[in-house]
C-alpha positions as CSV (number, residue, x, y, z in Angstrom):
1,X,-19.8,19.3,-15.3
2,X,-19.9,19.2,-11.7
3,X,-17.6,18.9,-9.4
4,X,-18.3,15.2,-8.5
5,X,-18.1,13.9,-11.8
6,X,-15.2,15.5,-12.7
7,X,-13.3,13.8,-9.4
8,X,-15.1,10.7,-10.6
9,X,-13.4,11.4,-14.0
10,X,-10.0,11.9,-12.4
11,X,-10.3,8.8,-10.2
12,X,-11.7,6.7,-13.3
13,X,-8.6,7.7,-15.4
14,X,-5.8,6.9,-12.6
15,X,-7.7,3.4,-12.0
16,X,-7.2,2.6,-15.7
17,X,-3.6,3.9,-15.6
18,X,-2.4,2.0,-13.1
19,X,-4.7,-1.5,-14.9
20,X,-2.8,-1.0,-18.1
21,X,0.7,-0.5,-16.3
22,X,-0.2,-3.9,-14.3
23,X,0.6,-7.4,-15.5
24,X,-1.1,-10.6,-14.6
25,X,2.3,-11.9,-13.4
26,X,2.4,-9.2,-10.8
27,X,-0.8,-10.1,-9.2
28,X,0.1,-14.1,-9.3
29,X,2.9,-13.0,-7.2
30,X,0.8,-11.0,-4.9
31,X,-1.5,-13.4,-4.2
32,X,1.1,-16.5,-4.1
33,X,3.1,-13.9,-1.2
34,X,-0.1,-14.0,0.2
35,X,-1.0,-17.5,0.0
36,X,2.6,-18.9,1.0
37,X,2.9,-17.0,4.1
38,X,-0.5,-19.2,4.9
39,X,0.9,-22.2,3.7
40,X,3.9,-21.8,6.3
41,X,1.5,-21.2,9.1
42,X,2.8,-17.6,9.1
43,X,1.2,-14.1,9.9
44,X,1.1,-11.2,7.5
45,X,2.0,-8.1,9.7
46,X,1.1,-4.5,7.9
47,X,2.6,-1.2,7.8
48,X,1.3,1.7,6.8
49,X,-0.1,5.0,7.9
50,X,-2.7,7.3,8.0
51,X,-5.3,6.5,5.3
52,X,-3.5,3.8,3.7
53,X,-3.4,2.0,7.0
54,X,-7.3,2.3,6.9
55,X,-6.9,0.8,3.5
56,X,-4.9,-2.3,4.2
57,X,-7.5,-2.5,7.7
58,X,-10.4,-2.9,5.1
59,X,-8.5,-5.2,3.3
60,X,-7.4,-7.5,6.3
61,X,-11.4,-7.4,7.3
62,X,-12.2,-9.6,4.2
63,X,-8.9,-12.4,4.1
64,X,-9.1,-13.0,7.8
65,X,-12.4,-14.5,7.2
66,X,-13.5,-17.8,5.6
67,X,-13.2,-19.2,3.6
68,X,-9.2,-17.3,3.0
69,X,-8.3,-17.2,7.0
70,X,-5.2,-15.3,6.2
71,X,-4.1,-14.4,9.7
72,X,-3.0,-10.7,9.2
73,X,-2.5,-7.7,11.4
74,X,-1.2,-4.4,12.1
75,X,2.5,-4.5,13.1
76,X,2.4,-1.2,14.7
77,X,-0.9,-2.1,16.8
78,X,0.6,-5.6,17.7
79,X,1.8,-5.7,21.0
80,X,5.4,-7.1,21.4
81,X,4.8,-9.5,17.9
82,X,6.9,-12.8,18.1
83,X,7.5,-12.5,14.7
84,X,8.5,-15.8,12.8
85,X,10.5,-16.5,10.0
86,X,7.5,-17.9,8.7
87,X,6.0,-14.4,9.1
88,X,5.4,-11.3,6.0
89,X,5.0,-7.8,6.1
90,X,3.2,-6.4,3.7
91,X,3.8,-2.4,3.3
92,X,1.5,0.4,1.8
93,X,3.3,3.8,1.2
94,X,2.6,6.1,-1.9
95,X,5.5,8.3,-1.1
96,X,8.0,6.1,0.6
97,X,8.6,8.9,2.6
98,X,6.6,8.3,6.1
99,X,8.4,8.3,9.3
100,X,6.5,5.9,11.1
101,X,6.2,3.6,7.9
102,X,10.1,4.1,7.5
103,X,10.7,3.3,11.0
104,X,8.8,0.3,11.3
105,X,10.6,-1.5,7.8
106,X,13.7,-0.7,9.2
107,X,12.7,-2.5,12.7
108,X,10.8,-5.6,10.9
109,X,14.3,-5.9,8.0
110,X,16.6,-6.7,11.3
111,X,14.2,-9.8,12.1
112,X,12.9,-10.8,8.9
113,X,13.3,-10.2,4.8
114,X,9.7,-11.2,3.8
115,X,8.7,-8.4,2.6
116,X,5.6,-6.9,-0.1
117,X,5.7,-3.7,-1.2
118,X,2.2,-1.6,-2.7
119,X,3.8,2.1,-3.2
120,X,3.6,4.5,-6.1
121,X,5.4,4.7,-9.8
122,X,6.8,8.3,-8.5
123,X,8.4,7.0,-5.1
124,X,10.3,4.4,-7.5
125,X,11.7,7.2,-10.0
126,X,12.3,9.7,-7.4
127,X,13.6,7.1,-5.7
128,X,12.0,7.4,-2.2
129,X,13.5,6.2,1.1
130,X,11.3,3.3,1.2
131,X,13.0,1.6,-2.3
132,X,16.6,1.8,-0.3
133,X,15.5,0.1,2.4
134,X,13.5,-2.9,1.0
135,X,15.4,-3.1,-2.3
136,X,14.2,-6.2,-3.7
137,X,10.5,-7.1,-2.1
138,X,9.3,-10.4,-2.5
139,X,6.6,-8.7,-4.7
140,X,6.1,-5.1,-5.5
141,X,3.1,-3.4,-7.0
142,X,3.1,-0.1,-8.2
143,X,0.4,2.2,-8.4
144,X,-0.9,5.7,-10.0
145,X,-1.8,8.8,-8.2
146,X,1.3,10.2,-6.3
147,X,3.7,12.6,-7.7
148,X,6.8,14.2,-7.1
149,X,5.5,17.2,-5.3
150,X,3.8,14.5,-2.6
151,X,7.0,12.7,-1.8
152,X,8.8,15.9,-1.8
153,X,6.4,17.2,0.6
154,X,6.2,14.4,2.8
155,X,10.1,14.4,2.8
156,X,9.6,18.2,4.6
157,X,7.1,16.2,7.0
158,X,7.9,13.0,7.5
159,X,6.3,12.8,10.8
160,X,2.5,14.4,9.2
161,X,0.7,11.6,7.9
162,X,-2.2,13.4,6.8
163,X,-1.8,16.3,4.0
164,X,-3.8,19.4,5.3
165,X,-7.0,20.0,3.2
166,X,-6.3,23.7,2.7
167,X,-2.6,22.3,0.6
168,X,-4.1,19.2,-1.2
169,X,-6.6,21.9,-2.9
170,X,-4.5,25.1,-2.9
171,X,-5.1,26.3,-6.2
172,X,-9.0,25.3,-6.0
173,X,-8.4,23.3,-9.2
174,X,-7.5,19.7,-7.8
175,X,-11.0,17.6,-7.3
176,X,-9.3,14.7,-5.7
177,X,-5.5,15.2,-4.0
178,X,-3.1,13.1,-5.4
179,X,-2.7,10.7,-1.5
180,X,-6.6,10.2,-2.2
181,X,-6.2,8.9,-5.4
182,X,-3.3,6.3,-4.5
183,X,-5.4,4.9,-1.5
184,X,-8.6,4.4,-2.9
185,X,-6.5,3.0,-6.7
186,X,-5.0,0.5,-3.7
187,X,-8.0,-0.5,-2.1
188,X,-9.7,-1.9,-5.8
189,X,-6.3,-3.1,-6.5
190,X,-6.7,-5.2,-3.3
191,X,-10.6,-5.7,-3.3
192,X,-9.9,-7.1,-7.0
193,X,-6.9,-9.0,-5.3
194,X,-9.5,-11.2,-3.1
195,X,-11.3,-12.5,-6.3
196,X,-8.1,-13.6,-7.3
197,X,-7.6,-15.1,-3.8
198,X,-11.0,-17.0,-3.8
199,X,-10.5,-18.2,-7.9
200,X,-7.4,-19.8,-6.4
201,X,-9.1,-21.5,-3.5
């Protein structure tokens, strides 16, 4: 087998993982956060880092547009946001663990409580920064792919947001790092998410 279709393999078996682990109440709520935060004439602001940034980016792309026109954007890349009480934050972190993800809850939980939360089963067993900060989310989905040795590294490097390549295949035996398969697991979570969206238009 070669080495593509075995990380094919491994991505195939986290994505079914986290689908059977997932309820259909879980995404209601998601998309109802979503949807409310409209309905109040608020703005979804995100935070995130590194690749799952890029992930909620993609997904921001395709609900700002019609016929969802969620108004959503970055919190970090926002400058001086008047945020509202009509306002969300949505969060992405598979190890709870980031600086700069950490930094910015903390900031947004002084102004506002509206809070989602996409992160990993592992960060909630570990228990990761993240889950004693934003106890009780709004809405929480949890996802497959990280594991314990991730948060724990990302705990020694808080500040790094990007694994190096050279750690995430060490042993020459991993065909897709454990951070890879969280994000892209997120990003069909959330690609699915839109159908969901539009059925509800």
């Amino acid at each position: 087998m070669s080495a593509w279709e075995k990380a094919s393999k491994a991505l195939i078996t986290n994505l079914q993982d986290s689908l059977k682990r997932s309820t259909t109440d879980e995404v209601v709520r998601f998309c109802s956060f979503l949807m409310e935060t409209k309905s109040r004439d608020g703005t979804v602001y995100y935070i995130a880092a590194g690749r799952s940034l890029e992930v909620l980016n993609m997904f921001r792309a395709r609900i700002v547009r019609s016929p969802l026109n969620l108004a959503m954007r970055p919190l970090a890349l926002s400058p001086k946001p008047q945020i509202k009480d009509e306002d969300s934050a949505l969060i992405c972190t598979g190890t709870g663990e980031t600086a700069e993800v950490l930094s910015n809850t903390s900031n947004w939980l002084v102004i506002n409580r509206n809070i989602g939360l996409i992160s990993s089963f592992a960060a909630r067993d570990f228990p990761s920064t993240i889950f004693s900060l934003v106890s009780k989310p709004n809405v929480l989905v949890l996802l497959s792919g990280i594991t314990p040795k991730d948060i724990q590294r990302r705990k020694d490097h808080p500040d790094e947001t990007l694994t190096p390549l050279l750690e995430l295949y060490y042993d020459k035996t991993v065909f897709v790092p454990s951070p890879t398969i969280f994000e892209l697991t997120a990003l069909i979570f959330l690609e699915s998410i839109i159908k969901q969206l539009l059925i509800g238009q």
